[in-house]
ZADO-1210 file (C-alpha; in nm, 4 decimals, padded with zeros to 6 digits):
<atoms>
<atom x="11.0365" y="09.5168" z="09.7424" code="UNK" pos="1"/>
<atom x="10.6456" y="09.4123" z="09.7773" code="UNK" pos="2"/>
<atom x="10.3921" y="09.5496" z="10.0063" code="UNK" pos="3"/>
<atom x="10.3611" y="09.3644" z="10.3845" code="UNK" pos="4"/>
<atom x="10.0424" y="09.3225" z="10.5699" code="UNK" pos="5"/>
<atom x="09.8897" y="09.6299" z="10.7458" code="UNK" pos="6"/>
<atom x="09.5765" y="09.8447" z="10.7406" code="UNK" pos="7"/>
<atom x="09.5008" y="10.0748" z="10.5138" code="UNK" pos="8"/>
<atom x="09.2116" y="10.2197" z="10.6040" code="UNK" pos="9"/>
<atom x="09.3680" y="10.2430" z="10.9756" code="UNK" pos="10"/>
<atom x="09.7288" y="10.3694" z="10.9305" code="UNK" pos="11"/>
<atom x="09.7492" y="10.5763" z="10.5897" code="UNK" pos="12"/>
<atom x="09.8632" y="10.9325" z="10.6838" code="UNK" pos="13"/>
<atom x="09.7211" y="11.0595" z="10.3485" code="UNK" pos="14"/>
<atom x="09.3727" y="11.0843" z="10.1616" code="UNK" pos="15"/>
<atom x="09.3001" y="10.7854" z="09.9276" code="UNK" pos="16"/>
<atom x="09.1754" y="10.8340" z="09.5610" code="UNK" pos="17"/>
<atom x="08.9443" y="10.6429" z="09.4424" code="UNK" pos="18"/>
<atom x="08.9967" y="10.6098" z="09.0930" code="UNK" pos="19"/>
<atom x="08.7189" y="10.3879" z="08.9482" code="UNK" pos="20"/>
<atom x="08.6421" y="10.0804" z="08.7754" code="UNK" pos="21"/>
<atom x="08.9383" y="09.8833" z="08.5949" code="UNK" pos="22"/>
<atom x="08.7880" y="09.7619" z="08.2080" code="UNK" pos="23"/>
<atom x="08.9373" y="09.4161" z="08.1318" code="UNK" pos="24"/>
<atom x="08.7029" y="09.1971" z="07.9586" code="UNK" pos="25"/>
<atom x="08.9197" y="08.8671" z="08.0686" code="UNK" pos="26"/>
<atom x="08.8073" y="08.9165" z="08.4049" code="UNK" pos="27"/>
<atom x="08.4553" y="08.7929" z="08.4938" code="UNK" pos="28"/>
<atom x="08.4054" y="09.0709" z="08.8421" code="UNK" pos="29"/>
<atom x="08.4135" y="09.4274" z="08.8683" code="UNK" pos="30"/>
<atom x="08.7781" y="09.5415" z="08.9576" code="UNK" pos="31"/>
<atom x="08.8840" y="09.8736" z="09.1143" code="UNK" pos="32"/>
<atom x="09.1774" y="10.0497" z="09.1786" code="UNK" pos="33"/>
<atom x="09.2260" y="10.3182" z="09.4750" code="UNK" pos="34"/>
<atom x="09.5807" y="10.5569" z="09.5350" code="UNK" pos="35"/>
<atom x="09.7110" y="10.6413" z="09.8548" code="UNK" pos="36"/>
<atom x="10.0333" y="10.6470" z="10.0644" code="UNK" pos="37"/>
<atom x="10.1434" y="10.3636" z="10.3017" code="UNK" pos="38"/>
<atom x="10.2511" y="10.4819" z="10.6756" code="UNK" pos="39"/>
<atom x="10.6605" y="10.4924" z="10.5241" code="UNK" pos="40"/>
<atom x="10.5080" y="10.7218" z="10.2603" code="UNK" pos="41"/>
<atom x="10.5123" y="10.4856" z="09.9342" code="UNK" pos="42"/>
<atom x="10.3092" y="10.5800" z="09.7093" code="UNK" pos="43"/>
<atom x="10.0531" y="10.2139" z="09.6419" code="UNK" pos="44"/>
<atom x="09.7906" y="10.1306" z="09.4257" code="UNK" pos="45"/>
<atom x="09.5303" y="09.8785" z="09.5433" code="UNK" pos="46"/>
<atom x="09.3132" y="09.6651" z="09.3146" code="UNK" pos="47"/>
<atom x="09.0196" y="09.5110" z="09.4801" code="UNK" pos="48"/>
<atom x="08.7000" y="09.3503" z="09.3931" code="UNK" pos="49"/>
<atom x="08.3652" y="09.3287" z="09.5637" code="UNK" pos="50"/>
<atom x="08.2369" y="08.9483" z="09.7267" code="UNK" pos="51"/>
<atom x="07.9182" y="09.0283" z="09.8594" code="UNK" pos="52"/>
<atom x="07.9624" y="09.2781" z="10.1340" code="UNK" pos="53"/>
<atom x="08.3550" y="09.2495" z="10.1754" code="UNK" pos="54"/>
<atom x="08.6309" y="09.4281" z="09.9743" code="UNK" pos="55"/>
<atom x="08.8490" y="09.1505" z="09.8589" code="UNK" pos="56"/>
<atom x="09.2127" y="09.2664" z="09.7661" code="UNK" pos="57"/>
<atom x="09.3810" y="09.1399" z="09.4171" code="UNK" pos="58"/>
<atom x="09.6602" y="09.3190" z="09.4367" code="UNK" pos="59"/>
<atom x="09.8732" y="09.5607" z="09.5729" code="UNK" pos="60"/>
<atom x="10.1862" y="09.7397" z="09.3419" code="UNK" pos="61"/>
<atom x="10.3633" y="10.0715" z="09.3475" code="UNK" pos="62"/>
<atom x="10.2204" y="10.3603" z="09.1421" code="UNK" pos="63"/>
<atom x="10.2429" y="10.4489" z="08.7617" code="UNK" pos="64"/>
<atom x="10.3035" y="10.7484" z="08.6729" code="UNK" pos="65"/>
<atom x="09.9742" y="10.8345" z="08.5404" code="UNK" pos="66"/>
<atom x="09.8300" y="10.7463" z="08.8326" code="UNK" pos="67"/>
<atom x="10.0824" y="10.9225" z="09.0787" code="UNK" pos="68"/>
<atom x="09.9849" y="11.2515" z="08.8423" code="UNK" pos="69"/>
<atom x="09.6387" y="11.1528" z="08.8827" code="UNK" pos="70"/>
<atom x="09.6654" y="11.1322" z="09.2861" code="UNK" pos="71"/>
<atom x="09.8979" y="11.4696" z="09.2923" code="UNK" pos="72"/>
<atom x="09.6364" y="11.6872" z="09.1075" code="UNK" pos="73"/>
<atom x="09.3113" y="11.5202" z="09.3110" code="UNK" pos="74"/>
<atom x="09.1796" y="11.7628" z="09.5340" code="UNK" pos="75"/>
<atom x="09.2783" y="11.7283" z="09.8931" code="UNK" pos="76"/>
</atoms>
């Protein structure tokens, strides 16, 4: 089941992680990926890019498990 449309920044009832800059040299922008818990409490991981000044979203997927380890042990 895929991720609907809502708000991130608005609704999430837990921190975000930002957890850098994604390497892939087949893509021509900078991409980034930040953790952080939708409002029914799945845990997502959102890869975005930057056009200018907006935050454009590529994609939006569950969390691995190296990055639900990485967003359990980040400070709170």
């Amino acid at each position: 089941m895929g991720f609907g449309h809502w708000t991130w920044s608005q609704s999430s009832p837990a921190p975000f992680l930002f957890a850098g800059r994604i390497v892939e040299p087949e893509h021509d922008e900078a991409r980034y990926l930040l953790l952080g818990i939708t409002p029914t409490g799945r845990r997502a991981a959102l890869i975005f890019t930057r056009r200018g000044d907006k935050l454009r979203p590529i994609s939006c997927r569950a969390m691995r498990k190296g990055e639900k380890e990485a967003y359990d042990a980040a400070p709170t």
